[in-house]
C-alpha positions as CSV (number, residue, x, y, z in Angstrom):
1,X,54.2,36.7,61.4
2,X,52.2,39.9,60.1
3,X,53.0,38.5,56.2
4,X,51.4,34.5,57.3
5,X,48.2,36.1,58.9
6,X,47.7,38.3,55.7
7,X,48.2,35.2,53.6
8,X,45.7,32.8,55.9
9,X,43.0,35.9,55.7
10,X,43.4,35.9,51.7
11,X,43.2,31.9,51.9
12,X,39.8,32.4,54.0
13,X,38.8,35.0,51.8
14,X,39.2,32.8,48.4
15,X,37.6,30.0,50.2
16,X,34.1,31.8,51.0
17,X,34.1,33.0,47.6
18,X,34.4,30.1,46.0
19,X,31.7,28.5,48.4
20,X,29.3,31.5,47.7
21,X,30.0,31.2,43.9
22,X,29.3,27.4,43.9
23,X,26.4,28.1,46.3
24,X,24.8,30.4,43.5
25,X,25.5,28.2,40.7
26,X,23.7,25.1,42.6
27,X,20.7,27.9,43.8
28,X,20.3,28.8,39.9
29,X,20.1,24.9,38.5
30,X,17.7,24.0,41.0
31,X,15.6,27.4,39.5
32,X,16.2,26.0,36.1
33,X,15.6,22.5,36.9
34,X,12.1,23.7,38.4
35,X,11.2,26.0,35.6
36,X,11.8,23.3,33.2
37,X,9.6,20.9,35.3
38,X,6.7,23.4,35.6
39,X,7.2,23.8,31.6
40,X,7.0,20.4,30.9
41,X,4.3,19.8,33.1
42,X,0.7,19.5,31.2
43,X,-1.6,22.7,31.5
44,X,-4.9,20.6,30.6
45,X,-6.1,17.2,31.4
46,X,-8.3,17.7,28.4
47,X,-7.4,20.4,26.1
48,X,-10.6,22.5,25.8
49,X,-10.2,22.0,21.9
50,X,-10.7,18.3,22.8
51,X,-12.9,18.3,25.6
52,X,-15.9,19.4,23.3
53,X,-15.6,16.7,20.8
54,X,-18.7,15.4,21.1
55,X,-20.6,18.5,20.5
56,X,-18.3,20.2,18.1
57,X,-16.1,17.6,16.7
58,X,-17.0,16.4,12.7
59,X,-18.0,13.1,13.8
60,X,-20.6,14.6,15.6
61,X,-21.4,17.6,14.0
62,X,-21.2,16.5,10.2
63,X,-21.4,12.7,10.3
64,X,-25.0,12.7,11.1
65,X,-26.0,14.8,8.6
66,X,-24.1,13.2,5.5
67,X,-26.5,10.2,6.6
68,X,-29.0,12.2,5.1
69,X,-27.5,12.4,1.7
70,X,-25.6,9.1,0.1
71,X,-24.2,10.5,-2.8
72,X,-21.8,12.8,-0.2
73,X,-21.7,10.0,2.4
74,X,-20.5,8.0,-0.6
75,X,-17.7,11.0,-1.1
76,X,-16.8,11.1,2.4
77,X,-15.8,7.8,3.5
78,X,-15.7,6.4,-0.2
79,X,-18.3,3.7,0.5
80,X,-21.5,3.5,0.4
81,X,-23.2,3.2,3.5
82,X,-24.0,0.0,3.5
83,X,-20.8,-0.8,3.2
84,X,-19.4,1.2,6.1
85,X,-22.3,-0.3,8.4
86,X,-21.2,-3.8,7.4
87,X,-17.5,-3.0,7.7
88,X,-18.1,-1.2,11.2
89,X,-19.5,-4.6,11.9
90,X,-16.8,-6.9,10.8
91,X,-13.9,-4.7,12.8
92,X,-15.8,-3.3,15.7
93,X,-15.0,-6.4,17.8
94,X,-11.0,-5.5,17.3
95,X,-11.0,-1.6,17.8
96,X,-13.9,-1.0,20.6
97,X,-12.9,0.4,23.9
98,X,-14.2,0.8,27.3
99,X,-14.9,3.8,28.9
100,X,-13.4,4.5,32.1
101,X,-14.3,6.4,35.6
102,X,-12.6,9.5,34.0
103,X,-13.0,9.8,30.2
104,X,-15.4,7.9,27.4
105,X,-14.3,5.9,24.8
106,X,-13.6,7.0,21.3
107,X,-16.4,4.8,20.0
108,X,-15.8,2.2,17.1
109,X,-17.5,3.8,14.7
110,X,-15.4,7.5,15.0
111,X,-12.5,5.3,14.8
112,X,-13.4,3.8,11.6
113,X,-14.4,7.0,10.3
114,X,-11.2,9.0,11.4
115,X,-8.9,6.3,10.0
116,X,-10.9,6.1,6.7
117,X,-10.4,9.9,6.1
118,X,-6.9,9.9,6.9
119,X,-6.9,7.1,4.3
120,X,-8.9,8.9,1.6
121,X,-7.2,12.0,1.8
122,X,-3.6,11.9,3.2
123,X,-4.2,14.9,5.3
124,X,-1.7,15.0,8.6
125,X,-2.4,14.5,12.3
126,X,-2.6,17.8,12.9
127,X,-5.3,18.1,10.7
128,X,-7.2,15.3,11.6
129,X,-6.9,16.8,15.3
130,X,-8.8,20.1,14.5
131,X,-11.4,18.1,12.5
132,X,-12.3,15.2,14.5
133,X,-11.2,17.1,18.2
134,X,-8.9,14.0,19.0
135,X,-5.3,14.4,20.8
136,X,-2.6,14.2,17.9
137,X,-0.8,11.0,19.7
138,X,-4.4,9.7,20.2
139,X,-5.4,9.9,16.3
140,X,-1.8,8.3,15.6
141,X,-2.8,5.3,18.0
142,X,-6.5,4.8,16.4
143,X,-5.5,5.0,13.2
144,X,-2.5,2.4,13.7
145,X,-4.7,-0.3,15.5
146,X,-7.7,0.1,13.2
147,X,-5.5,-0.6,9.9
148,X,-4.1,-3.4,11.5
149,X,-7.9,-4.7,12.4
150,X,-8.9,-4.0,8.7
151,X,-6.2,-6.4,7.5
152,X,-6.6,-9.4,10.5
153,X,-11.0,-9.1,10.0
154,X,-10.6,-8.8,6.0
155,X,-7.4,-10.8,4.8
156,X,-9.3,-14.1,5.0
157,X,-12.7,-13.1,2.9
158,X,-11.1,-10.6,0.7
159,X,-7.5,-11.5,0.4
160,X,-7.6,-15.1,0.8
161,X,-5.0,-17.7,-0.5
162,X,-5.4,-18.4,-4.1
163,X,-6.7,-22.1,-4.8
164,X,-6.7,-24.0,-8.1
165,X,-10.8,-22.7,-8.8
166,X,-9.9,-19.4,-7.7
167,X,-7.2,-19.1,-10.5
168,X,-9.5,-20.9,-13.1
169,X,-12.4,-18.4,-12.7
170,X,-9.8,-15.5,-13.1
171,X,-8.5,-17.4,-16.3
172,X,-12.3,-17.7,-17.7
173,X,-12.4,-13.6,-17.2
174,X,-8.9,-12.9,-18.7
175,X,-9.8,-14.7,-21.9
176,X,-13.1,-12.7,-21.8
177,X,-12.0,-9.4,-21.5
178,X,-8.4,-9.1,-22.3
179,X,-8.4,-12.0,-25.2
180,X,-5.6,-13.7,-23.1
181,X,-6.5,-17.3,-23.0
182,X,-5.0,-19.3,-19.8
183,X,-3.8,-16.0,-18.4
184,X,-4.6,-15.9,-14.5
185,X,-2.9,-13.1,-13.5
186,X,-0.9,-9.4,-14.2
187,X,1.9,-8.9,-11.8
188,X,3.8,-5.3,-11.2
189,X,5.5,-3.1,-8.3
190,X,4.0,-0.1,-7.2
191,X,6.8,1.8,-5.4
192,X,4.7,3.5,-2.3
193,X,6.6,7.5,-1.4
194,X,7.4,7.7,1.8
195,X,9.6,9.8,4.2
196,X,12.9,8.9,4.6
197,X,13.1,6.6,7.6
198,X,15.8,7.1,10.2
199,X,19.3,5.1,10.0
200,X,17.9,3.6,7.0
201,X,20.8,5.2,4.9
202,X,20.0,4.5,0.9
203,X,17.7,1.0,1.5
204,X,14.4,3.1,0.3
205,X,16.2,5.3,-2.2
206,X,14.6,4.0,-5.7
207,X,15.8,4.7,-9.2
208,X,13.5,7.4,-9.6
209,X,15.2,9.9,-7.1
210,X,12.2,9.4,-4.0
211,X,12.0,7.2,-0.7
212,X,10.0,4.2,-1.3
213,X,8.5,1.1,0.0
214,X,7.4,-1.7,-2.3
215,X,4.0,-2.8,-3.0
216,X,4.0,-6.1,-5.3
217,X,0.5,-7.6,-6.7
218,X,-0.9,-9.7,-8.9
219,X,-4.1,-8.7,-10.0
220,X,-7.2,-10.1,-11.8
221,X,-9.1,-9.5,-14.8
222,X,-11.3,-7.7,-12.6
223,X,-8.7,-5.2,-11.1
224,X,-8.6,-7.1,-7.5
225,X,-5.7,-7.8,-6.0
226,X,-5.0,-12.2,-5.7
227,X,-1.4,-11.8,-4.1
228,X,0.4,-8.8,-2.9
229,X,4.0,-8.7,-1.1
230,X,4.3,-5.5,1.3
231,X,7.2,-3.8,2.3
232,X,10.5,-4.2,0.1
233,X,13.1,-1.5,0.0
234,X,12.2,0.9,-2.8
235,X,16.3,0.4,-3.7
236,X,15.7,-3.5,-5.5
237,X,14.3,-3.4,-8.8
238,X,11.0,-5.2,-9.4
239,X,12.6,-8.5,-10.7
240,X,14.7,-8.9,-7.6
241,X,12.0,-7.8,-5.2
242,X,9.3,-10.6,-6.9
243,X,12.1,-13.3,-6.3
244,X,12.3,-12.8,-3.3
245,X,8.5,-12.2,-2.3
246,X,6.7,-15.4,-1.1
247,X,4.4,-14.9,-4.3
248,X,7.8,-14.7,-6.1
249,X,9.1,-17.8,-4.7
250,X,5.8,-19.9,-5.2
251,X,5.6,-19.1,-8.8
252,X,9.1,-19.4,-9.8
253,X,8.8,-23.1,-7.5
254,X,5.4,-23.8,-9.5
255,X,3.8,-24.4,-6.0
256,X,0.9,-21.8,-6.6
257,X,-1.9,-23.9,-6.8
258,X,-2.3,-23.0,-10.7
259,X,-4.2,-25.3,-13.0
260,X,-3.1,-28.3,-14.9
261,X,-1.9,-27.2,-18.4
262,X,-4.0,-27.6,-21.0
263,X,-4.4,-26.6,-24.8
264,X,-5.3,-23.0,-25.8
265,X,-8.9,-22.5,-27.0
266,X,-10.1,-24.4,-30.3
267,X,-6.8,-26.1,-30.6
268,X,-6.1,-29.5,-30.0
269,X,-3.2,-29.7,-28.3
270,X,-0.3,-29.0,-27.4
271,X,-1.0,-28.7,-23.5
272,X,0.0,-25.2,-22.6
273,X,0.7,-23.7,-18.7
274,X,-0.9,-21.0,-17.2
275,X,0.5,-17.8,-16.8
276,X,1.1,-14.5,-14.7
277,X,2.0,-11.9,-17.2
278,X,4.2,-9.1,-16.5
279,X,6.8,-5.9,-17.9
280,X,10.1,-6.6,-19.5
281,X,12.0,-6.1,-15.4
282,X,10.4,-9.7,-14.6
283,X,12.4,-13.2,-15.6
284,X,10.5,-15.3,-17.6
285,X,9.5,-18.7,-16.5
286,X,7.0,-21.7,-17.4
287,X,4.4,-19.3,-15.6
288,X,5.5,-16.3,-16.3
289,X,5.5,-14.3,-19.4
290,X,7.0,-10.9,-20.4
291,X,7.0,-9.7,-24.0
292,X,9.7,-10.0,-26.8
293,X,12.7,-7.0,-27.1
294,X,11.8,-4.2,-29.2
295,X,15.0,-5.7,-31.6
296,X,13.7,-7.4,-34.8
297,X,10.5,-7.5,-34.2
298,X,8.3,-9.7,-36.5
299,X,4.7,-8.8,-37.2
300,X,4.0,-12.1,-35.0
301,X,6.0,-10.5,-32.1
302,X,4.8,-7.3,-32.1
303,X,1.4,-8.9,-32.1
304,X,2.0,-10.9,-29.2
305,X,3.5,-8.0,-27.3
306,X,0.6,-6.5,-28.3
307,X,-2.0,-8.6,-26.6
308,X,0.1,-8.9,-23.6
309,X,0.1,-5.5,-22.8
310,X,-3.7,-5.5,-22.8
311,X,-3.8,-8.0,-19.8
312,X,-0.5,-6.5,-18.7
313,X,-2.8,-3.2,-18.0
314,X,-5.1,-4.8,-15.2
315,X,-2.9,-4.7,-12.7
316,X,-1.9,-0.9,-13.7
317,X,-5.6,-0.3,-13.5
318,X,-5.7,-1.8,-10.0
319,X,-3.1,0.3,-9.2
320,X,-4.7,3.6,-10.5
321,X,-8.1,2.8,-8.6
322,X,-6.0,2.4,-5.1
323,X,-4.0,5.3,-5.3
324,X,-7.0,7.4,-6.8
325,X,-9.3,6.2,-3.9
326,X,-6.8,6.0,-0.7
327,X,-4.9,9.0,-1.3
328,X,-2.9,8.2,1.2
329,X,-1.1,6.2,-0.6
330,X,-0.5,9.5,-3.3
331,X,1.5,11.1,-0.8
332,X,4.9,10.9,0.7
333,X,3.0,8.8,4.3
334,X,5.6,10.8,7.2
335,X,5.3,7.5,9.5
336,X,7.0,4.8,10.8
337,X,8.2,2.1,8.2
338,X,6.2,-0.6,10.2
339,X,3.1,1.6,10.7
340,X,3.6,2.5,6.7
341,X,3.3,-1.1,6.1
342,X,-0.1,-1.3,8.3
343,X,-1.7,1.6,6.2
344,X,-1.0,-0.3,2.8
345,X,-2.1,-3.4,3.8
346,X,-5.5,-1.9,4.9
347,X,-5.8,0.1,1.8
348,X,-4.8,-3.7,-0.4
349,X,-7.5,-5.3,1.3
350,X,-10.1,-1.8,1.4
351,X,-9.8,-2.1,-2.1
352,X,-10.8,-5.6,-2.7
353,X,-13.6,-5.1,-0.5
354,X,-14.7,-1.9,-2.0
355,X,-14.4,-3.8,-5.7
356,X,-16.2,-7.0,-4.4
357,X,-19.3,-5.1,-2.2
358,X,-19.4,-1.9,-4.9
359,X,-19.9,-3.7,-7.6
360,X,-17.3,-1.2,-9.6
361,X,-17.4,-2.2,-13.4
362,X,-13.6,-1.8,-14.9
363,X,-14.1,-1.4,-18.5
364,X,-11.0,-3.4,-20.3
365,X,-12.9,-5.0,-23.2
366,X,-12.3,-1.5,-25.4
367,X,-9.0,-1.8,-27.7
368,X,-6.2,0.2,-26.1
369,X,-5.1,3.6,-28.3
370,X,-1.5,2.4,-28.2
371,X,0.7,-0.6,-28.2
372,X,3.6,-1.3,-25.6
373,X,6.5,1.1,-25.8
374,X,9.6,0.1,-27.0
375,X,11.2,-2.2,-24.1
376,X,15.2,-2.2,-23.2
377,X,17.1,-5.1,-24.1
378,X,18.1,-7.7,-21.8
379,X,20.2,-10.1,-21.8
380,X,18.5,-14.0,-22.6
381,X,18.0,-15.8,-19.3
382,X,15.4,-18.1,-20.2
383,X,15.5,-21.9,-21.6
384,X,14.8,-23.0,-25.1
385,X,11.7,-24.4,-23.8
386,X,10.4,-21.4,-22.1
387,X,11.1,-19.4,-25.0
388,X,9.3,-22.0,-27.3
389,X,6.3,-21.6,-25.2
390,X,6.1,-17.8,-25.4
391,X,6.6,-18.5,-29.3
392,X,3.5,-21.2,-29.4
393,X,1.0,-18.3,-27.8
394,X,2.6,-15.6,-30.1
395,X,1.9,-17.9,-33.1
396,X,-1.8,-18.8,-31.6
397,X,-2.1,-15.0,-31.7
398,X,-2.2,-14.6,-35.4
399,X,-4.1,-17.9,-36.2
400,X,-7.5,-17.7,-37.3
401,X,-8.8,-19.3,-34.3
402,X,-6.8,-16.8,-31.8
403,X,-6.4,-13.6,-33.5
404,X,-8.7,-10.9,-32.4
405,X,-10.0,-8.4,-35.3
406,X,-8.8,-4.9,-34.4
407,X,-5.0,-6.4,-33.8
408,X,-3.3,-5.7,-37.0
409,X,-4.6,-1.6,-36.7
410,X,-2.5,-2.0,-33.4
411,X,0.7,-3.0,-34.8
C-alpha cells in the first residue's frame, strides 16, 4: 500500500513537471513571437531621410540649378532640355499621380528624371535612394512604370512599323554613306549582362561565359534602330535567335514590306532585291546577305566582303551609342527578367528619339582602317540562286560603275 502511494506521488510529480515545462516553453514562444512582431513592425511612417525630399533631395536641390547651365543639364539627363520638356510632355499623362490626404505625389517630372539617371548611369537602388530621397521599393516601382510609358508614348513615332517608303529612304542613305546600293538595313545581336535569374538554370548562359538577354536590331544608315526583337535567352546563337524573332520570320517569309527589286545603280538590269546585311552567324537568304568564307578568297570576294563590312558597321555603331549613352545597359541590370526587358525597350526607343530630336551626326562616309577579320567556315546552306546573287553585287563591286576608289588599298 506504502509502495502504490509512493508510485502515484512520483506519477503526480512527473505530471506537474511536465505541465510546468510545456507551460514555459509556450510562455517563451509567445515572447519570441512578440519580439519578432515588434521587430518587424515599421519604426517610421516616413523615414526622416525621405521625409525631407523636397528640400534636400537632388531633384530639388540640384535640378533647378542645372537649368541654369545646358551644357551640364545636357550631361545629366543626356538630353537637351528641350528634349526632356517635350518628353515630360509625351509621358506625363502615363506616370502622373495624385496626391492623397496623407502624402504628395512624386511628381512626373522627378519620375522622369530619377528613371533617366538610373538609365544613364546604372547606379543601384540604393543609390538612387540617398540621391533622390525616395523609398528603395518606391524608386523600383517609378522606374518600372515609367520605362514601360517610354515604350507605349514613343514606340509608334519613333519605333514604328517599317513601310515600303520607310525602307526606300534608308536605301537612298546606305548607298550614300556606306557605297551599298539597295542595302536597307545592318542586322546584329547585342547580348545585354544581366544577373542570373532564379530557376532559370543555363537559359541566359551565353558562349562568352556571362548571363545574358538578347537584344536583336536592324539599324539604318543613320545608326537608328528600324526593328529590334527583345528578350531571347543569351544561350541561342544569333542565327537561331533572328529565326525565330518576328523580324526574323518576316524577312526570311519576304513579308517585310521591302521594295520591289530593281537593277543596281547605272546598270541596266538585272533586277536585284534589297537587302539586310549581316556577320557570317546569319543564314543567307534573297534579303539577306553575309560575306564569303575567308577560304579562297578572290580579289572580287575580298572586295565584296569588304564593302559589306562597311554597312555591316552601322548597326555596331548603333550599338556603341546605346550602351555608351544608357549605361545601364553596360552593366550586369540585377532585376527581374521582365522588368530587364522594360529597361531595354525604353533605352531602344530613348535612343531613336535622342538620334531623331538631337540631330547626332554619325560619321560613316570615312574609309574604315581595316577590312573584315577572317570569318569561320560554315557549312553551304544557301541555293544556287541566292549564291548567284551575292556573286552579281560582288562583281558590280569591282566594275567601273560600282567600285569605290580607296577599295583596292583595303584588300
Amino acid at each position: 500500500m506504502m509502495e502504490r502511494t509512493m508510485n502515484s506521488i512520483y506519477m503526480d510529480m512527473e505530471m506537474e513537471f511536465a505541465l510546468a515545462h510545456a507551460y514555459a516553453v509556450a510562455c517563451f514562444n509567445e515572447r519570441e513571437r512578440e519580439r519578432r512582431r515588434w521587430s518587424r513592425r515599421r519604426r517610421f511612417w516616413i523615414h526622416p531621410i525621405v521625409e525631407v525630399r523636397e528640400s534636400r533631395g537632388a531633384y530639388h536641390c540640384l535640378f533647378g540649378e542645372l537649368n541654369d547651365n545646358r551644357e551640364k543639364y545636357f550631361e545629366y539627363t543626356r538630353m537637351s532640355q528641350e528634349s526632356f520638356r517635350y518628353l515630360l510632355r509625351r509621358v506625363e499623362g502615363s506616370i502622373s499621380r495624385q496626391d492623397t490626404q496623407l502624402r504628395r505625389a512624386i511628381s512626373a517630372e522627378e519620375r522622369l528624371l530619377v528613371t533617366l539617371r538610373f538609365l544613364a548611369t546604372g547606379e543601384t537602388f540604393r543609390s538612387l535612394h540617398f540621391q533622390f530621397r525616395i523609398g528603395v521599393s518606391t524608386l523600383s516601382g517609378i522606374i518600372a512604370e515609367t520605362c514601360r510609358a517610354l515604350w507605349d508614348n514613343l514606340r509608334e513615332e519613333y519605333l514604328p512599323v517599317p513601310t515600303s517608303a520607310i525602307w526606300e529612304a534608308n536605301a537612298q542613305k546606305f548607298n550614300q554613306v556606306c557605297n551599298f546600293p539597295n542595302c536597307i538595313g545592318a542586322v546584329d545581336g547585342k547580348h545585354i549582362r544581366i544577373t542570373k535569374p532564379a530557376k532559370s538554370g543555363s537559359l541566359f548562359y551565353n558562349y562568352k561565359k556571362y548571363f545574358s538577354t538578347v537584344l536583336m536590331a536592324i539599324a539604318g544608315a543613320d545608326c537608328r534602330f528600324f526593328a529590334v526583337d527583345i528578350g531571347a535567352f543569351g544561350r541561342a546563337n544569333d542565327s537561331r535567335t533572328f529565326k525565330e524573332s518576328d523580324m526574323g520570320q518576316k524577312l526570311y517569309g519576304n513579308n517585310f514590306n521591302f521594295p520591289q527589286p530593281r537593277p543596281l545603280p547605272h546598270t541596266e538590269g538585272p533586277a536585284m532585291p534589297f537587302v539586310v546585311v549581316g556577320d557570317e552567324a546569319f543564314q543567307m537568304s534573297a534579303n539577306l546577305l553575309k560575306p564569303y568564307s575567308s577560304r579562297g578568297l578572290d580579289h572580287t570576294k575580298r572586295v565584296f566582303n569588304y564593302r559589306l563590312s562597311r554597312a555591316r558597321r552601322t548597326v555596331e555603331c548603333a550599338f556603341g551609342i546605346l550602351v555608351s549613352k544608357w549605361r545601364i545597359l553596360g552593366s550586369a541590370i540585377n532585376l527581374k527578367i521582365e522588368t530587364v526587358d522594360e529597361v531595354v525597350k525604353a533605352c531602344v526607343v530613348l535612343h531613336n528619339f535622342i538620334m531623331a530630336k538631337e540631330r547626332i551626326n554619325v560619321e560613316l562616309d570615312e574609309p574604315i582602317a581595316n577590312p573584315l577579320p577572317d570569318y569561320h567556315d560554315h557549312p553551304l546552306r544557301t541555293s544556287v540562286e541566292i549564291a548567284q546573287m551575292r556573286d552579281r553585287f560582288a562583281a558590280y563591286f569591282v566594275s567601273d560603275v560600282g567600285r569605290v576608289s580607296w577599295q583596292d588599298q583595303m584588300v
